[in-house]
C-alpha positions in Angstrom: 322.6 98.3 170.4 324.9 95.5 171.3 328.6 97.4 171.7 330.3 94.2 173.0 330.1 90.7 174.2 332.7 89.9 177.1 333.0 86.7 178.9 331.8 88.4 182.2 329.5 91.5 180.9 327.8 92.5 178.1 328.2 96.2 176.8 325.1 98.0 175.5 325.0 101.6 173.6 321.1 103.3 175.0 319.2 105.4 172.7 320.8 108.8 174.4 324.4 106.9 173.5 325.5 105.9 176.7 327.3 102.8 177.6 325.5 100.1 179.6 327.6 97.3 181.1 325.2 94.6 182.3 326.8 91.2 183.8 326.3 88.1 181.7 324.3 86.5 185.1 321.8 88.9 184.5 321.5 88.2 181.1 321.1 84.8 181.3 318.2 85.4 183.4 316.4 88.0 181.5 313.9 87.9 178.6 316.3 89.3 175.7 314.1 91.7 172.9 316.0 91.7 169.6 313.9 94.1 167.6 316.4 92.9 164.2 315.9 89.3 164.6 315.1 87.5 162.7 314.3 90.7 160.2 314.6 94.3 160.8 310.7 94.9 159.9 309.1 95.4 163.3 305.6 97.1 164.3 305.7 100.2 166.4 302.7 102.0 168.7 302.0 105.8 168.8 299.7 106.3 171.6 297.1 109.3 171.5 293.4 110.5 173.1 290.3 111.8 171.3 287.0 113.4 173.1 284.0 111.2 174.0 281.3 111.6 171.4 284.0 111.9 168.5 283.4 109.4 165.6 285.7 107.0 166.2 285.7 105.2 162.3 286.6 109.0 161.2 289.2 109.1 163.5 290.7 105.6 162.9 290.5 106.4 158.6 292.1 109.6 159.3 294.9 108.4 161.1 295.2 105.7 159.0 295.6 107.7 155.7 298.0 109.8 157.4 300.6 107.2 159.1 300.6 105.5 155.3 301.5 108.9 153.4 304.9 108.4 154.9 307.2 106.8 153.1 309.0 104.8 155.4 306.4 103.1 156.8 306.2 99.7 155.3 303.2 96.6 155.2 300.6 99.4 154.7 297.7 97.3 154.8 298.8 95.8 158.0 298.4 99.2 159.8 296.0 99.3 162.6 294.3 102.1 164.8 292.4 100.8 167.6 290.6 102.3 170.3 292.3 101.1 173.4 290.1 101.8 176.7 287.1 104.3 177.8 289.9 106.5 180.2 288.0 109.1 182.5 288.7 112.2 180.4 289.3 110.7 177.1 289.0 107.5 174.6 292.8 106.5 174.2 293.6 104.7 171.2 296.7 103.9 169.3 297.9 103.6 166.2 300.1 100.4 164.9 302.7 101.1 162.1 305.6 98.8 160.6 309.2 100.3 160.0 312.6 98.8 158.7 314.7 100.3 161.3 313.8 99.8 164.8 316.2 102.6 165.6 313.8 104.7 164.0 311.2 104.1 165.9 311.8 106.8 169.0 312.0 109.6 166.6 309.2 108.6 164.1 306.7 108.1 167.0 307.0 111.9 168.0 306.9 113.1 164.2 303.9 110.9 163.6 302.2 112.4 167.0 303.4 115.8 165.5 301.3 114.5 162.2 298.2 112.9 164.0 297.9 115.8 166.4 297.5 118.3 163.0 295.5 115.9 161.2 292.9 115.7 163.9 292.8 119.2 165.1 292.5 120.4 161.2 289.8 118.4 161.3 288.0 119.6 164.1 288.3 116.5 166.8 288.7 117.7 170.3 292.3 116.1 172.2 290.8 116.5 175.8 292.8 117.0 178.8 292.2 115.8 182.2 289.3 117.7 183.9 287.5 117.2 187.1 283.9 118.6 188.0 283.5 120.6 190.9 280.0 121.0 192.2 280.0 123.7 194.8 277.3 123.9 197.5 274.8 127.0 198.8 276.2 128.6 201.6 273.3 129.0 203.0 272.8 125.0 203.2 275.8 124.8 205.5 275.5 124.8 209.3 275.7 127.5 211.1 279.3 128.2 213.0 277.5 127.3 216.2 276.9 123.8 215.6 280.0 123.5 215.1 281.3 123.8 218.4 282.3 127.4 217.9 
């Protein structure tokens, strides 16, 4: 949030309320995001993960209903979920929501995770984690210590 516009520096309020003094030469070369402008309505993505083999449609309706039951969210039939990429563990998707206050948006994305995250595990769908497969070899394959050089 916009504090203060000097001749030299502009001053700038973070989302953990601390003042940011950025020189108006840096400014002028920077792509400026005014998430207010020209209206306060702006789109916001909560990023999660679902297990391979999961129904994605089910998971997309799911989340769907869900984001829309809350009452700040607004343009309800211009909410998306969309599967994003095939990761190594997982199938990340995300959801896309519309909010009035953009200053909302840090604290509604965590309590809409919160609210995905029960929705999907009350509903059985796995949330993988990262996991690796080890394949482990017969000792008695390996060489014996005096081929090694030993």
């Amino acid at each position: 949030n916009v504090r203060e516009i000097g001749i030299r520096s502009t001053k700038f309020i973070d989302d953990d309320n601390v003042m940011v003094i950025v020189p108006n030469a840096e400014i002028v070369k920077s792509e400026i995001m005014n998430l207010s402008y020209p209206n306060d309505i702006v789109r916001f993505h909560i990023p999660f993960s679902v297990a391979y083999g999961t129904d994605l449609a089910h998971v997309q309706k799911l989340v769907f209903d869900v984001i829309n039951k809350e009452p700040d969210i607004v343009e309800k039939d211009r909410t998306e979920v969309r599967v994003l990429e095939l990761g190594e563990s997982s199938v990340h998707m995300t959801a896309m929501a519309w909010i009035r206050n953009p200053n909302l948006i840090p604290p509604r994305t965590g309590q809409i995770l919160h609210l995905i995250y029960d929705t999907l595990r009350v509903n059985g769908i796995e949330i993988p984690f990262p996991q690796r497969v080890v394949h482990l070899r017969d000792a008695s394959q390996l060489a014996p210590p005096s081929a090694l050089g030993e």
